[in-house]
C-alpha positions in Angstrom: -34.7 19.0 1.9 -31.5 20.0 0.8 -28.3 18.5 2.0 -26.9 21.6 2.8 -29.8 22.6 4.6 -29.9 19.3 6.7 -26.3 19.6 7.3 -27.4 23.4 9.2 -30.4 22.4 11.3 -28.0 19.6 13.0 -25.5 22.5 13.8 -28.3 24.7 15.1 -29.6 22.0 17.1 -25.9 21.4 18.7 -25.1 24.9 19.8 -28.6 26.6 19.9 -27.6 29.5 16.8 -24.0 30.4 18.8 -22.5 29.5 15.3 -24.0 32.8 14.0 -21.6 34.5 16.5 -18.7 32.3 16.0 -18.6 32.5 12.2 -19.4 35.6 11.6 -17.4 37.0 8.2 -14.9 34.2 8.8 -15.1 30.5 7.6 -18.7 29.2 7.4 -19.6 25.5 8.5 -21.7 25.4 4.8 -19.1 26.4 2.8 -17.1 23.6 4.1 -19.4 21.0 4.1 -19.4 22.0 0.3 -15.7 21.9 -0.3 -16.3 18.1 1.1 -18.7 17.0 -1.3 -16.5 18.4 -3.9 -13.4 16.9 -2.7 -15.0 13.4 -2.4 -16.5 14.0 -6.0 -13.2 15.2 -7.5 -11.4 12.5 -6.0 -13.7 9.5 -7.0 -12.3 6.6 -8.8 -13.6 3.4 -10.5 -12.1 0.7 -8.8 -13.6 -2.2 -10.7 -17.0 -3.4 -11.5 -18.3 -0.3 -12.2 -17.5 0.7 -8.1 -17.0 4.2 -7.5 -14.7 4.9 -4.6 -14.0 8.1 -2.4 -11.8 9.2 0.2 -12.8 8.4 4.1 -10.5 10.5 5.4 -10.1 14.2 5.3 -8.2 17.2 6.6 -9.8 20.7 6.7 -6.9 23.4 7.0 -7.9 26.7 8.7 -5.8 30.0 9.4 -4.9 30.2 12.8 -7.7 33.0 13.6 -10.5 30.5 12.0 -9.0 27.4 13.7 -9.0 29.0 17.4 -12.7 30.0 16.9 -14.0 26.8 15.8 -11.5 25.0 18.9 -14.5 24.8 21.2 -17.0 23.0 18.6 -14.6 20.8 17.4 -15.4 17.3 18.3 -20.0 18.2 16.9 -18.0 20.1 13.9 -16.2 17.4 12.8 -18.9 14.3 13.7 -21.5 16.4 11.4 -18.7 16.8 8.3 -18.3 13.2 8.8 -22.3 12.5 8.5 -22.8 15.2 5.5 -20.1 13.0 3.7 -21.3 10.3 4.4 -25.0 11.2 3.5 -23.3 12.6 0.3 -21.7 9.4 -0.6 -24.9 7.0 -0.1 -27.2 9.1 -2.1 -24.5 9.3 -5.3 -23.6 5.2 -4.7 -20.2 5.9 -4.0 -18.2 3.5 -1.5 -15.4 3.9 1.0 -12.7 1.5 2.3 -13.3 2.7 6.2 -15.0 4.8 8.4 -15.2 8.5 7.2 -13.2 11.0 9.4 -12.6 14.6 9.2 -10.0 16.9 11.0 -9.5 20.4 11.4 -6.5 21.6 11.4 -4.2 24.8 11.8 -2.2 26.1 8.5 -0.2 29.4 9.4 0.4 30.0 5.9 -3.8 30.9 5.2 -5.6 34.3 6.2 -8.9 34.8 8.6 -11.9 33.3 6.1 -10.0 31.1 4.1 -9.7 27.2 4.2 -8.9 24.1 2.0 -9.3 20.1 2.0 -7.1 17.6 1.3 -8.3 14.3 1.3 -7.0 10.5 1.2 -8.5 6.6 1.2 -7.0 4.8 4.3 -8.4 1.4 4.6 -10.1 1.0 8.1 -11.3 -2.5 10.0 -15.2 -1.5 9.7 -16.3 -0.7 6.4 -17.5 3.1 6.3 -21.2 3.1 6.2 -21.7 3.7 2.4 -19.9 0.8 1.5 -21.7 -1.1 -0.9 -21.0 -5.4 -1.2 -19.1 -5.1 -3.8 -16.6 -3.2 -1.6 -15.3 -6.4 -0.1 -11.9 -7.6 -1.5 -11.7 -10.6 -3.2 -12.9 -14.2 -2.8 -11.0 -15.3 0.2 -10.7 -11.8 1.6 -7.8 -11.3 -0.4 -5.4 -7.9 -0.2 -2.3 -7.8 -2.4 -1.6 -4.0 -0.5 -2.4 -0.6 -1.7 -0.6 1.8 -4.0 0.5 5.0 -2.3 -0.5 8.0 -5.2 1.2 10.9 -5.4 -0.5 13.6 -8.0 -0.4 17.2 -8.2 1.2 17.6 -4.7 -1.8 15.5 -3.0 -1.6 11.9 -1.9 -4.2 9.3 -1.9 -3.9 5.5 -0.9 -5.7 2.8 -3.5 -6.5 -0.8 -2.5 -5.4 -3.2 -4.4 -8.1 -6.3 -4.2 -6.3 -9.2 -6.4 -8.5 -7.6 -9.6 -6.3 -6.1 -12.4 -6.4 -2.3 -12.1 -6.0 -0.6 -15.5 -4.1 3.1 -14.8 -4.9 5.8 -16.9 -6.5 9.2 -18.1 -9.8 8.5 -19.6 -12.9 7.1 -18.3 -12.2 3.9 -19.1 -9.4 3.1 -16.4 -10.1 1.7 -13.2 -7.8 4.0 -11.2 -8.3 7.8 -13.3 -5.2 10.3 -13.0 -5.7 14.4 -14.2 -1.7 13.7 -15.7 -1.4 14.9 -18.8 1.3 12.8 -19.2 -0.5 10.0 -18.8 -2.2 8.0 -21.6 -5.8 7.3 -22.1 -5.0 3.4 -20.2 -1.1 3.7 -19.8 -0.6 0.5 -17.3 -2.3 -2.3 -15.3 -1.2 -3.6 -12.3 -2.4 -7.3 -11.5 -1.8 -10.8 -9.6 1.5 -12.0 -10.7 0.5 -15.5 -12.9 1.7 -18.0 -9.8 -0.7 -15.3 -6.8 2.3 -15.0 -5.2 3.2 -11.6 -6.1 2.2 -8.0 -8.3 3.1 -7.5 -11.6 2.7 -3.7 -13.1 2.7 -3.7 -17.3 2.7 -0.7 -19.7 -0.1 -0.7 -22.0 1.5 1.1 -25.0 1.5 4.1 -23.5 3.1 7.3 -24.9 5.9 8.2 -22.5 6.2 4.8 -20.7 6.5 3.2 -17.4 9.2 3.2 -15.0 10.1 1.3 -12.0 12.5 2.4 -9.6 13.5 4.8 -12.4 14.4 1.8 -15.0 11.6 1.9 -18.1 9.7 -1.3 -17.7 7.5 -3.0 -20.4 6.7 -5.9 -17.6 8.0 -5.9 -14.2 7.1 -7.6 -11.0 6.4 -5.3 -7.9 8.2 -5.4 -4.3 7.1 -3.7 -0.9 8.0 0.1 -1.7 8.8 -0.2 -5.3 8.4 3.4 -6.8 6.3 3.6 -10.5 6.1 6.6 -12.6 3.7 7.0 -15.3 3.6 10.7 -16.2 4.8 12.8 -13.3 2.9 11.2 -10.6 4.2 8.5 -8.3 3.1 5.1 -7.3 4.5 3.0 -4.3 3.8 0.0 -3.3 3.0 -1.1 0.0 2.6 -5.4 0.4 -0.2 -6.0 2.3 -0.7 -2.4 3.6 
């Protein structure tokens, strides 16, 4: 059966076909499970070793008529979003860093039927349920942080495990940006030579690397050092 079609007979089963009344020319549940596994697709990243990574957490924005019909099923709503990602990611073999969560919220600035996702990684204490063994950080349990990325207007939070992550547009980067002005592999961020630190490097990229707006060939990183390849933003947060 269908995802989709799963994803329905658990709603009809919580509120015995009242969603037909509820939703009713405005947002539907489906279209919104959809716009999740999209969003988790769109924002999957190899993180090394061939592991593909997607957000856990993520924000549904309603218009204000949407978001006070959907107020009473809130807490089933957003449990079964949370298990139709989650389903999603196991049956592609995608990982995630922590427990999947999703949230409705209210946007004044969107009309009765319309809706949008944002999305983000934000490493959790349990592992989310389609985390694979690989997900694990390094020998030791090692975390040197995460880089904060700022693309396009959206942000999304990257581990950083003690492996060197290559940055870059085409497929093979570990961490893959939509920039333009970003080079096929542009930069790698890895363990400083004595462990103790992280050290960003431009790989011959086209319009360079900057760090803390100073074009950088080598540099080594500090807790909320601010890198720009292209127009996107990366900030780094020791041991976040």
């Amino acid at each position: 059966m269908r995802k989709v079609q799963r994803f329905e007979r658990r709603l009809e089963g919580l509120v015995e076909g009242a969603f037909a009344k509820v939703f009713g020319g405005v947002v539907q549940p489906v279209e919104v499970a959809a716009a999740l596994q999209r969003e988790a697709a769109d924002k999957r990243m190899i993180v090394g070793h061939g592991r593909e990574l997607v957000p856990n957490d993520y924000v549904v924005e309603l218009g204000s008529s949407d978001a006070e019909r959907l107020q009473a099923y809130d807490a089933p709503l957003r449990r079964e979003f949370a298990a139709m990602v989650t389903e999603h990611a196991t049956e592609q073999g995608w990982s995630f860093v922590g427990p999947v969560e999703v949230r409705l919220e209210t946007a004044d600035d969107l009309d009765t039927g319309v809706f949008r996702v944002r999305s983000a990684v934000v490493p959790g204490s349990t592992p989310g349920p389609a985390a694979s063994p690989t997900a694990a950080p390094a020998a030791g349990g090692r975390s040197d942080g995460v880089l904060v990325v700022t693309e396009g207007g959206s942000e999304r939070t990257v581990p950083l495990t003690g492996r060197p992550l290559r940055i870059g547009r085409g497929a093979e980067a570990d961490l893959r940006l939509a920039d333009t002005g970003v080079s096929r592999l542009h930069a790698e961020v890895r363990p400083s030579d004595d462990g103790a630190g992280t050290v960003i490097t431009d790989l011959g990229s086209t319009n360079g690397t900057t760090v803390n707006g100073h074009r950088v060939s080598t540099a080594e990183l500090h807790d909320g050092d601010r890198v720009v390849v292209g127009t996107t933003s990366l900030v780094l947060r020791a041991g976040g």
